[in-house]
MARDRENKE-414255 format. One record per residue (C-alpha): residue in three letters; z, x, y. Coordinates in steps of 0.02 Angstrom, whole numbers. Each point is the difference from the previous one (the first is absolute). Layout:
+------+--------+--------+--------+
! code !     up !   east !  north !
+------+--------+--------+--------+
!  ALA !      Z !      X !      Y !
...
+------+--------+--------+--------+
This chain:
+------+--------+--------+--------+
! code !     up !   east !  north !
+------+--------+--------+--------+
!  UNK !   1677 !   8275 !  -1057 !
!  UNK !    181 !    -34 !     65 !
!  UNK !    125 !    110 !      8 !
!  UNK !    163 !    -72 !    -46 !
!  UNK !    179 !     61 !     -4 !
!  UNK !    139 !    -69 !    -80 !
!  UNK !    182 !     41 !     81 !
!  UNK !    160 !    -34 !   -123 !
!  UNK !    160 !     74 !     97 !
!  UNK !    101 !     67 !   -159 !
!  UNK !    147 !    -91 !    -33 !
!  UNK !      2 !    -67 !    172 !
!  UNK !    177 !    -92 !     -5 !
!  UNK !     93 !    130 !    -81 !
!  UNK !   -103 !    148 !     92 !
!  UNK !     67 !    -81 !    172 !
!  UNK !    184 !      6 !    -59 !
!  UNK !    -15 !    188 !    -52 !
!  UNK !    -66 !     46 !    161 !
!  UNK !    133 !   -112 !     93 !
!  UNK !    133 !     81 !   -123 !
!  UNK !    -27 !    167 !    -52 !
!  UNK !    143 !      7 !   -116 !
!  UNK !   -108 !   -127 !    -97 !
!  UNK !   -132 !    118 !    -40 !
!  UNK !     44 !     98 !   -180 !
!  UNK !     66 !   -181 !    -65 !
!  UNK !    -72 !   -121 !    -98 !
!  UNK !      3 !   -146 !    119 !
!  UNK !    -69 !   -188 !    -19 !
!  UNK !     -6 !   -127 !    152 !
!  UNK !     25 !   -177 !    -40 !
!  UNK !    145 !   -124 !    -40 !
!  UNK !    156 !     -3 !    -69 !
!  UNK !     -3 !      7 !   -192 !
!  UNK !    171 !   -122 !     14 !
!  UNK !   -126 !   -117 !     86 !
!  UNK !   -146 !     29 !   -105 !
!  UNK !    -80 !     98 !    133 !
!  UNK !   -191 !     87 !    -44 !
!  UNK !    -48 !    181 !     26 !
!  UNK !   -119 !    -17 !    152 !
!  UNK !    -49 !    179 !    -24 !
!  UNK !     79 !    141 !    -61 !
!  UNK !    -35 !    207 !     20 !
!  UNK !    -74 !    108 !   -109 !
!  UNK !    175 !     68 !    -58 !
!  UNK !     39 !   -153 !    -69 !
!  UNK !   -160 !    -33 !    -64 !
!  UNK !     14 !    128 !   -131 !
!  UNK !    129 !   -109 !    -76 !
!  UNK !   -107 !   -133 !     -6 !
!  UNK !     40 !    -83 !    136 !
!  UNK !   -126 !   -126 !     88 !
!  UNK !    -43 !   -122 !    124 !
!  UNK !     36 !   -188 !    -49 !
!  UNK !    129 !     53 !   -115 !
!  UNK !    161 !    -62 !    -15 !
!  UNK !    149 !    100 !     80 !
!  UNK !    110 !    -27 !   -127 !
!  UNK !   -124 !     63 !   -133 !
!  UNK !    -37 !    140 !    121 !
!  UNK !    183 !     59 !     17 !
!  UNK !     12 !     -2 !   -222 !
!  UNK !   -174 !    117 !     31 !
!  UNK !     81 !    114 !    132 !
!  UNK !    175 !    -15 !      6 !
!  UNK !     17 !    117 !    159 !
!  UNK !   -138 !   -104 !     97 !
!  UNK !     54 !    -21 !    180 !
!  UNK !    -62 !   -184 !     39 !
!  UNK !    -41 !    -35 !    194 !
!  UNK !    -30 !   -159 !     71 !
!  UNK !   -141 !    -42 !     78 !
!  UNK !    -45 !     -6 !    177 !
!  UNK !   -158 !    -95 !     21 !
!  UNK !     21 !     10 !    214 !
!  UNK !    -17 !    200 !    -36 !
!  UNK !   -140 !     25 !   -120 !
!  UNK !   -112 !   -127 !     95 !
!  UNK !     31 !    105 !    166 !
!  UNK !    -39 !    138 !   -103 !
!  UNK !   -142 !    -71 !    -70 !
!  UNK !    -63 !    -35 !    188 !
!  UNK !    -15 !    163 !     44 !
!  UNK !    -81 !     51 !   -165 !
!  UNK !   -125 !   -126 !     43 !
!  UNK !    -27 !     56 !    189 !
!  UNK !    -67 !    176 !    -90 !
!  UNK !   -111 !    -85 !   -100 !
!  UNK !    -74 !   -104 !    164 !
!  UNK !    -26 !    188 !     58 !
!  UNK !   -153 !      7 !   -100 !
!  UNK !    -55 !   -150 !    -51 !
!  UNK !     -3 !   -182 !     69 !
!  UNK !    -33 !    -45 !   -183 !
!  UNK !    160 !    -21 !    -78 !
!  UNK !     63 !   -120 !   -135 !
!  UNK !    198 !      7 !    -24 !
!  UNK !     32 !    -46 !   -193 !
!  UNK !    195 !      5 !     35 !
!  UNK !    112 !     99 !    110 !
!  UNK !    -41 !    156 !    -88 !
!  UNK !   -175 !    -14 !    -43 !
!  UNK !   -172 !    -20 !     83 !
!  UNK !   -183 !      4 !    -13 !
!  UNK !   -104 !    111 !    115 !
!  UNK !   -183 !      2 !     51 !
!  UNK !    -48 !    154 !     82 !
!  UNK !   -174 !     -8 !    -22 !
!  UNK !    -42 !     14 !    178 !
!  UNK !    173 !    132 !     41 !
!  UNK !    -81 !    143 !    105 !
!  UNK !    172 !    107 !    -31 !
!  UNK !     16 !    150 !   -122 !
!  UNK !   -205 !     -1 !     22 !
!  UNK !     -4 !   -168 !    -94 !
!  UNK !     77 !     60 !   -141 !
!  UNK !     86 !   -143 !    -94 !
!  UNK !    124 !    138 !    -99 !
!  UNK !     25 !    105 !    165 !
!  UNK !     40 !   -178 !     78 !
!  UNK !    114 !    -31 !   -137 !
!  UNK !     90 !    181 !     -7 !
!  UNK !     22 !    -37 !    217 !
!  UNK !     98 !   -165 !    -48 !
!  UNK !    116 !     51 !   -114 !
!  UNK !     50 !    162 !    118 !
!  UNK !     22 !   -115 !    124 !
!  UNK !    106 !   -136 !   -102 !
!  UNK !    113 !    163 !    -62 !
!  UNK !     22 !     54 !    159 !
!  UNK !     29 !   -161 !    106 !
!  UNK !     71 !   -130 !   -115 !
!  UNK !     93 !    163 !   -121 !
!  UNK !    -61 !    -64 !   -158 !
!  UNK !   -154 !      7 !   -108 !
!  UNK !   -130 !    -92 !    -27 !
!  UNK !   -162 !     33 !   -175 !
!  UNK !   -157 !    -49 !     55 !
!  UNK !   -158 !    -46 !   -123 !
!  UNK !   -172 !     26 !     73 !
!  UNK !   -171 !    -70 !    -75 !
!  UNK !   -172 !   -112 !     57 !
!  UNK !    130 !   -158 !    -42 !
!  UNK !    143 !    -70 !      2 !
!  UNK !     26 !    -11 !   -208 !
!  UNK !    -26 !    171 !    -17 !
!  UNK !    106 !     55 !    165 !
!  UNK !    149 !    -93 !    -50 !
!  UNK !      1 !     80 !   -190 !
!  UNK !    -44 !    168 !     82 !
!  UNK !    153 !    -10 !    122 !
!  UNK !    121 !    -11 !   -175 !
!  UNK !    -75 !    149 !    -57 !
!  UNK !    104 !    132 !     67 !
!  UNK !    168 !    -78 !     47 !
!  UNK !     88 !     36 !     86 !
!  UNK !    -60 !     73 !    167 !
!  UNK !   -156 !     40 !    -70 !
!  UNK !   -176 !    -62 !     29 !
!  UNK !   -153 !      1 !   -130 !
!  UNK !   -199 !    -43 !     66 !
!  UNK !   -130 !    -57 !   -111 !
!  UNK !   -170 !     27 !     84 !
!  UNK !   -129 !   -108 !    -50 !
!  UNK !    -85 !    128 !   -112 !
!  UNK !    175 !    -13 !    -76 !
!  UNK !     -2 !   -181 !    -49 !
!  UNK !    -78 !    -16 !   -166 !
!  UNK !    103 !    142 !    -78 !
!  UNK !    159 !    -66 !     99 !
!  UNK !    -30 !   -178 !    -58 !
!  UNK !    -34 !     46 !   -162 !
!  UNK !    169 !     48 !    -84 !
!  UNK !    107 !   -125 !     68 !
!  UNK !    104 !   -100 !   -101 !
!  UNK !    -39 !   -190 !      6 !
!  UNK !    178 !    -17 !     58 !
!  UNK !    -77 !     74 !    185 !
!  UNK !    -92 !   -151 !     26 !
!  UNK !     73 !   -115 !    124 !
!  UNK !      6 !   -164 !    -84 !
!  UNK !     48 !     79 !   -185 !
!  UNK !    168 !    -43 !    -40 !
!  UNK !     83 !     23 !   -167 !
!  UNK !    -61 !   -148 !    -74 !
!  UNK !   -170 !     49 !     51 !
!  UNK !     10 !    177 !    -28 !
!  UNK !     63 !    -54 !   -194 !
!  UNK !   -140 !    -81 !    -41 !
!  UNK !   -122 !    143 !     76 !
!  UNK !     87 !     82 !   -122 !
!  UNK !    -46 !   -115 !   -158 !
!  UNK !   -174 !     10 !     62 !
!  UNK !      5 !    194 !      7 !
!  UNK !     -2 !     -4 !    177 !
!  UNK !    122 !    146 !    102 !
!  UNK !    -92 !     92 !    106 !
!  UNK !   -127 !    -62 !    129 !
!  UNK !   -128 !    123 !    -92 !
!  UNK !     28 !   -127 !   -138 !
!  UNK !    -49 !   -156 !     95 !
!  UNK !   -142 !     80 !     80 !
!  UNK !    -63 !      6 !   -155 !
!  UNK !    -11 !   -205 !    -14 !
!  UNK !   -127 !    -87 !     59 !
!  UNK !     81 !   -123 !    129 !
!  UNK !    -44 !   -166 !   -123 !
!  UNK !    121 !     51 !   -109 !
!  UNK !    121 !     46 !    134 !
!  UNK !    -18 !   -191 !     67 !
!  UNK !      6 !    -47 !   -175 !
!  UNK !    165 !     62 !    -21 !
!  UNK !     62 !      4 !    165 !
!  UNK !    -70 !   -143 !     83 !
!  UNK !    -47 !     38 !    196 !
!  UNK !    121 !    123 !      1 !
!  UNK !   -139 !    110 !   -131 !
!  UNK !    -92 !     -6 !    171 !
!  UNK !    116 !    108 !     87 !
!  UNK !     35 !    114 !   -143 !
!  UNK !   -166 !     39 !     -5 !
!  UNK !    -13 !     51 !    178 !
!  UNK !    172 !     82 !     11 !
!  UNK !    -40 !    121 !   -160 !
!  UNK !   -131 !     71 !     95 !
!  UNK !     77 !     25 !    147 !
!  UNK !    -79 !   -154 !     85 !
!  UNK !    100 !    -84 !    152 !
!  UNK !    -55 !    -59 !    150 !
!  UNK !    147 !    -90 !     64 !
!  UNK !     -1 !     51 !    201 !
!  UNK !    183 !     72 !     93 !
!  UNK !     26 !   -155 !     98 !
!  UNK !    121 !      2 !    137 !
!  UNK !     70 !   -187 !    -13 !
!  UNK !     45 !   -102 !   -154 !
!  UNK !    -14 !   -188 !    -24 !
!  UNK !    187 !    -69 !    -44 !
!  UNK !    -24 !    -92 !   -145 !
!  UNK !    188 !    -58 !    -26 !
!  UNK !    173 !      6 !     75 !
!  UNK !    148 !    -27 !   -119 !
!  UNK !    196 !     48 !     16 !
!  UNK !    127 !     30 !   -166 !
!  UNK !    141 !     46 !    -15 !
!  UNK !    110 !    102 !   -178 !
!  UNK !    175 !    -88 !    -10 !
!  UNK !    134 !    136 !    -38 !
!  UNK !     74 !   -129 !   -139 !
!  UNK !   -131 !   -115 !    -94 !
!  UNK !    -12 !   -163 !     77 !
!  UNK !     70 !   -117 !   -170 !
!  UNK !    -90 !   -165 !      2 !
!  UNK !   -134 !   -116 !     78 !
!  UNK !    129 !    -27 !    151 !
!  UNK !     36 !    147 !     62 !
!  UNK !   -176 !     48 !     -6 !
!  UNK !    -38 !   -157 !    113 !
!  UNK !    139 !     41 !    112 !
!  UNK !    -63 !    187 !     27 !
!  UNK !   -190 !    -68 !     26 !
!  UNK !     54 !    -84 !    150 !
!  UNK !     21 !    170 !    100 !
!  UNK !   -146 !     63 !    -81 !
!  UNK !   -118 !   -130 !     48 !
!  UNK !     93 !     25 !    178 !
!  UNK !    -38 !    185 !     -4 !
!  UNK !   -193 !    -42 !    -46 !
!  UNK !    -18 !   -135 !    151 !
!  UNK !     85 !    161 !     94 !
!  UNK !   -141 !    128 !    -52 !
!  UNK !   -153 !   -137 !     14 !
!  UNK !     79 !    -26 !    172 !
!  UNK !    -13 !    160 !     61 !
!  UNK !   -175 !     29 !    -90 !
!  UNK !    -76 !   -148 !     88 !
!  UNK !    -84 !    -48 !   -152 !
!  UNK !     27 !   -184 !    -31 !
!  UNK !   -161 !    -59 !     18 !
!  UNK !    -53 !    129 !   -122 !
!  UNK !    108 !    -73 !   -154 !
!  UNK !   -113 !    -37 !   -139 !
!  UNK !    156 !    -16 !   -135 !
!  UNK !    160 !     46 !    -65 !
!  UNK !     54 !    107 !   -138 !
!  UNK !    178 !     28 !    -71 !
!  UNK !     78 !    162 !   -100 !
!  UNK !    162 !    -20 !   -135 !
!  UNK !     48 !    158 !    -97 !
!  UNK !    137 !    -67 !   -112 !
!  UNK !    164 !    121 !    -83 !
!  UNK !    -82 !    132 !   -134 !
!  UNK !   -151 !     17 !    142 !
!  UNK !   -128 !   -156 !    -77 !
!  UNK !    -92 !    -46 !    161 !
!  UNK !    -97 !   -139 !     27 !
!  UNK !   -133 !    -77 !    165 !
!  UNK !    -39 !   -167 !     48 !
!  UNK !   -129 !    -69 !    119 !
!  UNK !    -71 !   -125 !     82 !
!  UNK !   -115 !    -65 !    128 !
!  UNK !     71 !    -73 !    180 !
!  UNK !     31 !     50 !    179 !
!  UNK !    188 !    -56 !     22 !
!  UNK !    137 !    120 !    -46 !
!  UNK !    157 !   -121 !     -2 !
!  UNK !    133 !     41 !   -122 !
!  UNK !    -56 !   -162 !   -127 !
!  UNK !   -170 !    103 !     -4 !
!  UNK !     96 !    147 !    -89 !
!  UNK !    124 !   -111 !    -79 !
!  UNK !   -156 !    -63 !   -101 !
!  UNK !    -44 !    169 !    -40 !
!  UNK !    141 !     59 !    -49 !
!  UNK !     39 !   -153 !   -133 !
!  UNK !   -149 !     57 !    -63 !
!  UNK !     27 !    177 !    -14 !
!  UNK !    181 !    -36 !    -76 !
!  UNK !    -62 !    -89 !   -122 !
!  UNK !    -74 !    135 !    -91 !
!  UNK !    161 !    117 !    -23 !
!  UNK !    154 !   -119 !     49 !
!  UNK !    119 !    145 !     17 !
!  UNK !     59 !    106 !    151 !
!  UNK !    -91 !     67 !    132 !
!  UNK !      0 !    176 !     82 !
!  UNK !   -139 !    -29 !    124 !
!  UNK !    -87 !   -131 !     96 !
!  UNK !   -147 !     20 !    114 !
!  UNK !   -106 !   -131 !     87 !
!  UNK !   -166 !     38 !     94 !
!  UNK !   -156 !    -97 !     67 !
!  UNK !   -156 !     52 !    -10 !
!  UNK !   -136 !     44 !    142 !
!  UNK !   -168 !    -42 !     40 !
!  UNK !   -126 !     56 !    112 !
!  UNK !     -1 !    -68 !    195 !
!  UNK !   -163 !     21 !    -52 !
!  UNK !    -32 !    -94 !   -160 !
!  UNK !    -66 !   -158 !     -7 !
!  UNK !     87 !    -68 !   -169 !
!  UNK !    146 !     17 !    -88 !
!  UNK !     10 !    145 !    -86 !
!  UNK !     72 !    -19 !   -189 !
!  UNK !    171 !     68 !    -14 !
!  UNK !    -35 !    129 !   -136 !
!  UNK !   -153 !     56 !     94 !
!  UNK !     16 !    208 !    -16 !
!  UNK !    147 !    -12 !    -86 !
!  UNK !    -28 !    170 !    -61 !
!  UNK !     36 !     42 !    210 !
!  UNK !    142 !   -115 !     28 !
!  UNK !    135 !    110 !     84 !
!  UNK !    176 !     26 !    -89 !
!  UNK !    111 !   -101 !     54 !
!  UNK !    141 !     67 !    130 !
+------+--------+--------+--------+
């Protein structure tokens, strides 16, 4: 039985400005972009998120939801330093840690001797220690794996931390919403809810031939995950499965042209990154990402191991042939395989795990 702890520092941007700037505190405060430059709320505080402020949202739509919201940039060099020394205290007790993001991470403490081996003593030590050497908080979710560990660690935000023991499973699993599920977007969750399916109670209650029936492979894992079924391991290293650069243009780019023209420094910014990455011999294809004016976006792949600027061109003819109108964003990526693998793999091969594109 593992024991596994999930650590979410709580609004881990914004958090790091208030501490920097304690003036910032009792204000409803976003970091992100400009809203003149159609800049994103990277995070935002819990002030503002009364007003219904979130991450991913626009800054101009977040100033119209909070009028007094103090935007501050970001500064990426700070929160990963930050986010280095969070890490360090997690290394304190376990070898066994898988960073999600700058602010999140996987723990196995299984075989952690400290706090007599108690997984939610562990937990309790490393958030004391994150408040008082980093000076901001961090939730924690602890449970025998990691499905369970990272809904648990959501459950009392923020600075808060919530165990389920295995005894606790079947009751714990039991009431959650559908929505829970990793894998259940809306689309999904909407037609859970045609088939009377919104709480994980309710799909227990299928046998899982009807769950592939409706849900393909993916019945497979609802079937596990609604009784509290994962066996996915903390593993400290993951396997890169793409590398991509894009870029938002502060005015729509107008026509076919100037979208050419701006691919050129794009591509040049990709060779840049697969440079650095050493990954050339790893290419197994290319993929290309156009969100047009009124936020339509579009991708387009294909198979190869060059990454000239005709190789994108091509995509991009294609992509523009399904809107033809102004673009906001381009992004252009390649995708990875194994040093390992022996064959190709197919470029929509876990597409389901393909990172976002940044």
């Amino acid at each position: 039985m593992r024991k596994i702890i999930h650590c979410d520092c709580d609004s881990f941007y914004a958090s790091v400005e208030m501490r920097d700037n304690p003036a910032l505190r009792d204000l409803p405060i976003a970091v992100g972009g400009s809203p003149n430059k159609r800049g994103v709320v990277a995070t935002c505080n819990y002030k503002a998120r009364a007003y219904g402020v979130h991450s991913a949202m626009p800054m101009s739509q977040a100033l119209r939801a909070c009028p007094k919201l103090v935007i501050v940039p970001t500064n990426m060099r700070k929160y990963q330093q930050e986010s280095a020394r969070v890490s360090q205290i997690f290394h304190d007790f376990t070898h066994l840690v898988d960073p999600l993001s700058l602010d999140e991470a996987f723990l196995d403490v299984s075989d952690c001797t400290i706090a007599q081996g108690s997984a939610t003593l562990i937990a309790t030590e490393i958030r004391n220690r994150v408040r008082n050497e980093v000076g901001i908080t961090i939730s924690a979710g602890i449970a025998p794996n990691k499905f369970l560990a990272k809904i648990a660690s959501d459950w009392n935000k923020p600075d808060g931390q919530f165990t389920v023991t295995p005894d606790d499973v079947a009751d714990f699993v039991e009431q959650l919403p559908v929505e829970k599920l990793f894998g259940v977007g809306t689309v999904t969750a909407k037609k859970m809810a045609r088939l009377g399916l919104l709480t994980c109670g309710d799909l227990r209650a299928q046998p899982i031939t009807e769950l592939t029936r409706h849900f393909g492979k993916f019945g497979i894992r609802l079937f596990e995950l609604s009784r509290g079924i994962d066996e996915r391991e903390v593993k400290t290293h993951r396997k890169r499965k793409s590398l991509s650069a894009e870029r938002t243009y502060a005015q729509d780019l107008p026509d076919q042209q100037a979208c050419l023209e701006a691919l050129v420094l794009l591509v040049a910014e990709l060779e840049a990154r697969i440079k650095r990455a050493n990954c050339r011999n790893q290419i197994a294809g290319r993929f290309m990402k156009v969100r047009f004016t009124g936020f339509e976006t579009t991708t387009v792949a294909s198979t190869g191991f060059t990454t000239s600027v005709n190789d994108y061109e091509q995509l991009f003819s294609t992509a523009w042939q399904r809107q033809a109108k102004p673009v906001r964003l381009l992004g252009v990526g390649v995708k990875l395989k194994s040093t390992n693998d022996t064959d190709q793999l197919g470029l929509f091969d876990n597409l389901a795990d393909e990172p976002q594109i940044t």
